[in-house]
SEROSE-860938 format. One record per residue (C-alpha): x, y, z. Coordinates in steps of 0.05 Angstrom, whole numbers. Layout:
<pt px="X" py="Y" pz="Z"/>
...
***
This chain:
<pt px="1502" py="1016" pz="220"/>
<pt px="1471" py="1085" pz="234"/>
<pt px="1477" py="1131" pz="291"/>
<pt px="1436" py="1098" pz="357"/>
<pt px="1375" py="1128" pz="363"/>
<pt px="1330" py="1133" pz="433"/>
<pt px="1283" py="1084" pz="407"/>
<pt px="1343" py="1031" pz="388"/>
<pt px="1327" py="958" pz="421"/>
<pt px="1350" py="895" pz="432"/>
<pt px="1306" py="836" pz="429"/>
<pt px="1297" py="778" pz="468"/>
<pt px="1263" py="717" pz="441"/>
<pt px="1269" py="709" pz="368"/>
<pt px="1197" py="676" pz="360"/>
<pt px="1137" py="696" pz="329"/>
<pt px="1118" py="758" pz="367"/>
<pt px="1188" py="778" pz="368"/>
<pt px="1202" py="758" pz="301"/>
<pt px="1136" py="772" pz="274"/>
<pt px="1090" py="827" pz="317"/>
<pt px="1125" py="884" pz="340"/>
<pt px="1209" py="885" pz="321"/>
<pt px="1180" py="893" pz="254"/>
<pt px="1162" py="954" pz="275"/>
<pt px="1227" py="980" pz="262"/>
<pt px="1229" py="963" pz="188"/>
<pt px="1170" py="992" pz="175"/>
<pt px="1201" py="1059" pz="213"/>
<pt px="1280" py="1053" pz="198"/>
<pt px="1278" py="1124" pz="208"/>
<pt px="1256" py="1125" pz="283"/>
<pt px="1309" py="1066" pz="315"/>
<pt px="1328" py="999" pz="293"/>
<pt px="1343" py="932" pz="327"/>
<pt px="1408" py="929" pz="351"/>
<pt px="1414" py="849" pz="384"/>
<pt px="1380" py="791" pz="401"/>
<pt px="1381" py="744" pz="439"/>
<pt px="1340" py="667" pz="434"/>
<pt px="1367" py="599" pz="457"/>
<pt px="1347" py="567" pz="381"/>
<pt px="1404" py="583" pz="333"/>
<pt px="1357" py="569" pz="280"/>
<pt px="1315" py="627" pz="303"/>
<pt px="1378" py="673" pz="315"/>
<pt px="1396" py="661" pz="245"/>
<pt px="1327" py="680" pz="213"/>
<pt px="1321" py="743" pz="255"/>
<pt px="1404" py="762" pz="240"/>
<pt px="1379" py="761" pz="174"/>
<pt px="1319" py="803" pz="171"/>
<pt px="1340" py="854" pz="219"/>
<pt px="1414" py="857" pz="191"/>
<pt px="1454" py="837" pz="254"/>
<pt px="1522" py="818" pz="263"/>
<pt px="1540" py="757" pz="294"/>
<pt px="1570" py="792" pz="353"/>
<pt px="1495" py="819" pz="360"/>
<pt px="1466" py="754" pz="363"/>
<pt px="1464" py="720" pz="439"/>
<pt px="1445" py="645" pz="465"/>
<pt px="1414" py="672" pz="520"/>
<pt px="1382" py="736" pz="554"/>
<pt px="1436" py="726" pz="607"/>
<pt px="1498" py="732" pz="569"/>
<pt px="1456" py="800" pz="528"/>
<pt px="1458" py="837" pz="590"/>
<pt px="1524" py="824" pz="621"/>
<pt px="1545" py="867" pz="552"/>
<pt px="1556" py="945" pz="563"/>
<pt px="1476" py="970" pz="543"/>
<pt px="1469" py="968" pz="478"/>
<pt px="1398" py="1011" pz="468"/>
<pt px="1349" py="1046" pz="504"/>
<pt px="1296" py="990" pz="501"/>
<pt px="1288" py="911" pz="509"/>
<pt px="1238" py="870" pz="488"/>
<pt px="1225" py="819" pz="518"/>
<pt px="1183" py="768" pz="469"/>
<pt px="1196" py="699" pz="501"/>
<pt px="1139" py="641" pz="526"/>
<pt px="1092" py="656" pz="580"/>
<pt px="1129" py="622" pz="635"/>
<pt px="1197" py="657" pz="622"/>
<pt px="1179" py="736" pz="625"/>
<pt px="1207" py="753" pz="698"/>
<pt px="1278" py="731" pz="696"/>
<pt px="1295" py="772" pz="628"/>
<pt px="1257" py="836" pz="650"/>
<pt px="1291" py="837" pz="716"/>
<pt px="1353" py="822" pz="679"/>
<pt px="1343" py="880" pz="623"/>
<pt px="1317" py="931" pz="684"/>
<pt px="1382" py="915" pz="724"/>
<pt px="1423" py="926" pz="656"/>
<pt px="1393" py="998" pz="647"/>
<pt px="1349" py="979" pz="602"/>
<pt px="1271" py="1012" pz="593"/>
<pt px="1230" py="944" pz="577"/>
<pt px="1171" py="931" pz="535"/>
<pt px="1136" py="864" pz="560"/>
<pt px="1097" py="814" pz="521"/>
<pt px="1038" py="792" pz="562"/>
<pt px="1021" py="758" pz="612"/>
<pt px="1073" py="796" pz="654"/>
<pt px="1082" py="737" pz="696"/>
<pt px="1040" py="675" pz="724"/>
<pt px="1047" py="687" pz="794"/>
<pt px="1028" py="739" pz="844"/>
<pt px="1109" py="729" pz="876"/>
<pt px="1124" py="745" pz="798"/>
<pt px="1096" py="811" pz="789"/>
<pt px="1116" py="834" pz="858"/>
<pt px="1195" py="814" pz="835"/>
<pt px="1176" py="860" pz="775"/>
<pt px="1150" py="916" pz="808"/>
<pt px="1208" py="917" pz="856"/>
<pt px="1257" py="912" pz="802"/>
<pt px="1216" py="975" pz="758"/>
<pt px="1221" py="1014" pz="822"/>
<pt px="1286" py="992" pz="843"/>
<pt px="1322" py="1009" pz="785"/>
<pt px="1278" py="1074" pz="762"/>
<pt px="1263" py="1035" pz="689"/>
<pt px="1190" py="1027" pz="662"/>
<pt px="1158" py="964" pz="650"/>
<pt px="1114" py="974" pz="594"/>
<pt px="1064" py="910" pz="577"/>
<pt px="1036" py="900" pz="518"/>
<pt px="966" py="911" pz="531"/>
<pt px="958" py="931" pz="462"/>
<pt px="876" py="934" pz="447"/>
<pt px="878" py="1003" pz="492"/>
<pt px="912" py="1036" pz="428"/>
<pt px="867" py="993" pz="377"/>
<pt px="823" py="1040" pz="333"/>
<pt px="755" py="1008" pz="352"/>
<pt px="776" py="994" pz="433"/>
<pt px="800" py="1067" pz="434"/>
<pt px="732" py="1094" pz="403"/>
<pt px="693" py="1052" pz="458"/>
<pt px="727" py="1068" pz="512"/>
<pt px="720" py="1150" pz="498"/>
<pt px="646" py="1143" pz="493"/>
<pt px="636" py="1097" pz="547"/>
<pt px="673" py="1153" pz="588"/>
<pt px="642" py="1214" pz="546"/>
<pt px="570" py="1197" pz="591"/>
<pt px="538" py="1190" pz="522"/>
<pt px="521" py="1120" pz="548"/>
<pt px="500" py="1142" pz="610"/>
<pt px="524" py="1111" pz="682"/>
<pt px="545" py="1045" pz="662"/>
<pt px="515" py="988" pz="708"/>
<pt px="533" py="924" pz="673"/>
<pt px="592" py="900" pz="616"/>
<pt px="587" py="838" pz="579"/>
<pt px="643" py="816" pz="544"/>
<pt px="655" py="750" pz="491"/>
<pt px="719" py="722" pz="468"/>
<pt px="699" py="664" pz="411"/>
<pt px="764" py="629" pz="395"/>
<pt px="758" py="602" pz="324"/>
<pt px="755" py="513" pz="338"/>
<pt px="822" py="518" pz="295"/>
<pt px="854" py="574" pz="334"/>
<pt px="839" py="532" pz="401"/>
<pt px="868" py="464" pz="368"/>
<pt px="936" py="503" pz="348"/>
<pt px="948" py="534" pz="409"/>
<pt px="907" py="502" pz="470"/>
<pt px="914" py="434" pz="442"/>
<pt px="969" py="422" pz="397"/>
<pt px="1009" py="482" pz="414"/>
<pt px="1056" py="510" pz="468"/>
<pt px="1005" py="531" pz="518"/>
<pt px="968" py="464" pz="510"/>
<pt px="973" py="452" pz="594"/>
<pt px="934" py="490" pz="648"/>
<pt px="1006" py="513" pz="687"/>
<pt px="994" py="572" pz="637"/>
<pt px="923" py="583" pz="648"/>
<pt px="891" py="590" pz="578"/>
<pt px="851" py="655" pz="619"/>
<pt px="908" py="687" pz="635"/>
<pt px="950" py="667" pz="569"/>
<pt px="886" py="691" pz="513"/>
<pt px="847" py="740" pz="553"/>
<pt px="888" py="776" pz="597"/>
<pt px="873" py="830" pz="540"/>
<pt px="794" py="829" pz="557"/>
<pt px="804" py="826" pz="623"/>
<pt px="846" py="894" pz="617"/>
<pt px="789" py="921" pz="576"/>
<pt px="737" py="906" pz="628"/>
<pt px="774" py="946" pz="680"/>
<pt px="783" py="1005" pz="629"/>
<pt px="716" py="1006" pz="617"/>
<pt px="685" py="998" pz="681"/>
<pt px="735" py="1052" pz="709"/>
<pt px="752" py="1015" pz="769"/>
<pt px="780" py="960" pz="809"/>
<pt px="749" py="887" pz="809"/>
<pt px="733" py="874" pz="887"/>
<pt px="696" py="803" pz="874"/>
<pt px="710" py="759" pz="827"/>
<pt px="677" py="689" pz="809"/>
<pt px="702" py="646" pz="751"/>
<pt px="673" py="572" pz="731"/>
<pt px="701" py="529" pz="675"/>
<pt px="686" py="477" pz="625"/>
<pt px="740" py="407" pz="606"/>
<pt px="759" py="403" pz="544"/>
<pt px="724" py="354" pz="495"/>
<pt px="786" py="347" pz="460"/>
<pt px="815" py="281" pz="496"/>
<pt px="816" py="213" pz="473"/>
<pt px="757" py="189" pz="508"/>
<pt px="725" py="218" pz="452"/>
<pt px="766" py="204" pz="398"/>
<pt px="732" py="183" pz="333"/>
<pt px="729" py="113" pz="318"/>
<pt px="788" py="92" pz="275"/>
<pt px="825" py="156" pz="275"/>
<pt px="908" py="153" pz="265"/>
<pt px="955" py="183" pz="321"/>
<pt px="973" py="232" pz="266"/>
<pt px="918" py="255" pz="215"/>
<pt px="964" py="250" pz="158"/>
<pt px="959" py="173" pz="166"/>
<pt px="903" py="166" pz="130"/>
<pt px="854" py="184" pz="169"/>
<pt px="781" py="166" pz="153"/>
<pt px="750" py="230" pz="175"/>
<pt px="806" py="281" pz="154"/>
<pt px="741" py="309" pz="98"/>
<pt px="693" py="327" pz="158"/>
<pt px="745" py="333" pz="212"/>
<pt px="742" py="414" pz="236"/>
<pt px="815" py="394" pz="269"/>
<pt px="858" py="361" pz="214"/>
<pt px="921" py="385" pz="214"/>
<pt px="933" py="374" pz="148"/>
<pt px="879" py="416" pz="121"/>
<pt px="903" py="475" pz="178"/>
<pt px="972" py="475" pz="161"/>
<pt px="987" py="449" pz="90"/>
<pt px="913" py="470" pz="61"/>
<pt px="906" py="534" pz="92"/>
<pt px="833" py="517" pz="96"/>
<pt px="825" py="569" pz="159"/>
<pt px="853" py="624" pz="131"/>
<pt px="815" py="613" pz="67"/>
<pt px="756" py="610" pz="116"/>
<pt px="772" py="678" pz="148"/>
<pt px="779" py="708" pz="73"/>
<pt px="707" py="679" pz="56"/>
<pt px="671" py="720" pz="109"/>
<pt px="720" py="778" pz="88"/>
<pt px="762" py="782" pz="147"/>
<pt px="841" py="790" pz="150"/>
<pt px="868" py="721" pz="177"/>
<pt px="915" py="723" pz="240"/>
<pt px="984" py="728" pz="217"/>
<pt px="972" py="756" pz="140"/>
<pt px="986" py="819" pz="137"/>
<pt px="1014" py="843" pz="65"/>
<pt px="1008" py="777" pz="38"/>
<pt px="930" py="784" pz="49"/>
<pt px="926" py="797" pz="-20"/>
<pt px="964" py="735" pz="-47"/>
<pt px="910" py="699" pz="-14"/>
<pt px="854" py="735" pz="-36"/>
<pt px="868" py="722" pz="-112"/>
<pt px="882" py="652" pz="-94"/>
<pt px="810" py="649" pz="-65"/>
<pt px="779" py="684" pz="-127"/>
<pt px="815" py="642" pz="-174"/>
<pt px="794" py="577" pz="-141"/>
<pt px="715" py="602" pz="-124"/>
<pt px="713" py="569" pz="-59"/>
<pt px="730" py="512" pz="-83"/>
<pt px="792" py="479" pz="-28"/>
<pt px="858" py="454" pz="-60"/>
<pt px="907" py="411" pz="-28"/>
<pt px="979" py="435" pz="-13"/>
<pt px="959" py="501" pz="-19"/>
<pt px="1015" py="516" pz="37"/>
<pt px="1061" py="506" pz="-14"/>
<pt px="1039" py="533" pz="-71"/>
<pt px="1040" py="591" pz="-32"/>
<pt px="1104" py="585" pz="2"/>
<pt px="1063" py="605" pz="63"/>
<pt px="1112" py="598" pz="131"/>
<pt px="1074" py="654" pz="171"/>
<pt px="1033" py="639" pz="229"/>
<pt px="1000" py="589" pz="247"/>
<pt px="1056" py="550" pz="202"/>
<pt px="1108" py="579" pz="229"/>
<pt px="1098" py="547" pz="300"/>
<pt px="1093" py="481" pz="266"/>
<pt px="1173" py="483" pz="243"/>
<pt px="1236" py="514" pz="224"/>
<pt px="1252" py="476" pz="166"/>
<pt px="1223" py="517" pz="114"/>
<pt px="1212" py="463" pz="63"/>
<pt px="1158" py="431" pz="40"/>
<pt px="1187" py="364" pz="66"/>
<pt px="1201" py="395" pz="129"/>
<pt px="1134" py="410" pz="144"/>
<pt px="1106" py="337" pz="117"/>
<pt px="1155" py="308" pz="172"/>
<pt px="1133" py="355" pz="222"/>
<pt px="1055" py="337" pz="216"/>
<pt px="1083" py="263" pz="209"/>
<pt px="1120" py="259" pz="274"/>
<pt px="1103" py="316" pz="325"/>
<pt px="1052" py="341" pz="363"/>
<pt px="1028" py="398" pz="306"/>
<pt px="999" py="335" pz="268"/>
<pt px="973" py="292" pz="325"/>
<pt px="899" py="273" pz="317"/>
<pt px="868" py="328" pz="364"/>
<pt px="834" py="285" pz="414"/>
<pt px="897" py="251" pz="419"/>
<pt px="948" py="298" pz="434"/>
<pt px="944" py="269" pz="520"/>
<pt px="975" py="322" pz="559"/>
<pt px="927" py="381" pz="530"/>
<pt px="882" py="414" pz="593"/>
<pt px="860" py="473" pz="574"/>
<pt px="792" py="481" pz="589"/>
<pt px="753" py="501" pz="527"/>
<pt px="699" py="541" pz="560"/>
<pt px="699" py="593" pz="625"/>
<pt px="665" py="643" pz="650"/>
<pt px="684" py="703" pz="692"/>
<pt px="640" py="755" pz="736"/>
<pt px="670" py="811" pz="761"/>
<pt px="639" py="856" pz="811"/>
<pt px="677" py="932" pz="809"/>
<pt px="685" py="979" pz="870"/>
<pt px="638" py="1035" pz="842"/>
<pt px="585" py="989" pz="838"/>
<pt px="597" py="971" pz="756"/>
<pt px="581" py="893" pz="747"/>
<pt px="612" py="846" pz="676"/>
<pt px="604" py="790" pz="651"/>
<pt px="664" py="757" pz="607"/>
<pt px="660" py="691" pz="571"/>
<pt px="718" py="655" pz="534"/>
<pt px="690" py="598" pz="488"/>
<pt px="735" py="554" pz="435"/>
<pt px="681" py="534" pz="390"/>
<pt px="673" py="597" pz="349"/>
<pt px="668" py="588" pz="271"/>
<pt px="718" py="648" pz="267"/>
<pt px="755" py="684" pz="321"/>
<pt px="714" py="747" pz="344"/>
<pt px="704" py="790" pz="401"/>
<pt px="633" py="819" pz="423"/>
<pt px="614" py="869" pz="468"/>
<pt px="546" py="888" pz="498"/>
***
């Protein structure tokens, strides 16, 4: 291994966004630091990330606890685990010496961010969260002439999250933050919620917020429709929600590519997936998952078993392949609004909708 470097970090949580999002970071810059350990209850997931980011098994921890009893390791931790697991680990790291960068939400609870504040100032270590859009080109470029005055004063923001209907069935239905106890608000648009108060400039003194049920329950299930849709289910050709045309047809993605959009997740292999869509002229092909040996998001929530078998018996006996108005203990609304009223006077307007035909943000 080389020298450590002040941008050196360990890792915690060995999922997608720490797998995936931003410890690849460091491969794409081995010149500026590298990851140095790990840390993620899932062996499995230990294993993959060993791999890619060339650790030794004395690198590689069951949990964030038995990480920082070690002597520090790096400057930084991430900290990359689920929403409902971010305060323990960051205190942990901050106690341990550590600088922390934090995946969002920072915590669920008011009692939460108050233990992380006294921690940050307690210990002298920053807390950085990853409210990324502030350093996205286009978010960046709005917010410096929206505070140039070209615009003039600002009275009124109005703001639009669409969530693409597959995008909300992965995640809000299917997926990990499926239940309410991780508001979907907090868990998706903490990031336009930040963006509003950048804006604006200001603090929110009021705030009003009203919310629409999900239609996804089985109340509405269609007639005749499978507890999985891979059992032959009658309306898997019109069904916007089949998991088997989300996860082993990559019909979504394919989607994204037709309106000439990156997909979520795709990043060099865009281009695989462009030729595939020339080469079949729109036309959709089964199994197109494996074909392209495709195990990046959203597939890569679905398993760890990397095998085309593995993810047939995945969509055949878990939740990922559930018939979406059947899933039961999905409450995330799939509508809500929010109206914020700002101390100098600066009114928005946000709404988060899961019905989009592609995943989009809008600004007015």
């Amino acid at each position: 291994m080389s020298a450590p470097s002040g941008l050196d970090a360990v890792v915690v949580g060995a999922g997608d966004r720490g797998y995936d999002a931003y410890a690849t970071w460091y491969l794409d810059h081995p010149d500026r630091g590298r990851v140095v350990a790990v840390a993620d209850p899932d062996p499995g997931r230990r294993s993959r990330f060993a791999e890619r980011y060339n650790l030794p098994a004395n690198r590689c921890f069951a949990s964030d606890a038995e990480l920082f009893t070690q002597p520090q390791l790096a400057p930084l931790a991430l900290v990359m685990t689920g929403d409902t697991y971010h305060v323990t680990p960051t205190v942990r790291a901050l106690e341990a010496g550590y600088d922390v960068l934090l995946e969002k939400p920072v915590a669920l609870d008011v009692a939460g961010c108050a233990a992380l504040l006294d921690a940050a100032e307690r210990t002298g270590n920053v807390v950085a969260v990853c409210h990324v859009y502030r350093f996205a080109h286009v978010f960046a470029a709005l917010h410096e002439v929206v505070r140039s005055g070209a615009l003039g004063e600002i009275v009124s923001i109005q703001l639009s999250e669409n969530v693409a209907f597959w995008h909300y069935a992965h995640s809000y239905v299917r997926g990990h933050t499926r239940s309410s106890a991780v508001p979907w608000l907090l868990q998706k648009s903490c990031h336009d919620l930040d963006l509003l108060c950048w804006l604006a400039g200001s603090l929110p003194e009021r705030v009003t917020s009203l919310v629409r049920p999900t239609e996804l329950c089985e109340a509405n299930a269609p007639a005749g429709a499978p507890e999985h849709c891979s059992e032959g289910c009658p309306h898997a050709e019109t069904c916007p929600y089949d998991a088997v045309a989300i996860y082993q047809d990559l019909r979504p993605l394919l989607g994204d590519l037709a309106l000439h959009r990156r997909p979520y997740g795709v990043g060099p292999a865009a281009g695989a997936l462009r030729r595939t869509r020339t080469s079949l002229r729109k036309v959709p092909v089964r199994g197109l998952q494996a074909r392209l040996d495709w195990w990046r998001w959203p597939v890569s929530a679905v398993t760890d078993d990397h095998t085309p078998g593995g993810l047939a018996e995945a969509l055949a006996t878990t939740r990922w392949g559930r018939c979406a108005w059947k899933v039961g203990d999905n409450d995330q609304p799939s509508a809500q609004t929010v109206d914020v009223a700002f101390a100098n006077g600066v009114l928005a307007s946000f709404t988060l909708q899961s019905t989009s035909y592609r995943s989009m943000r809008e600004f007015r």
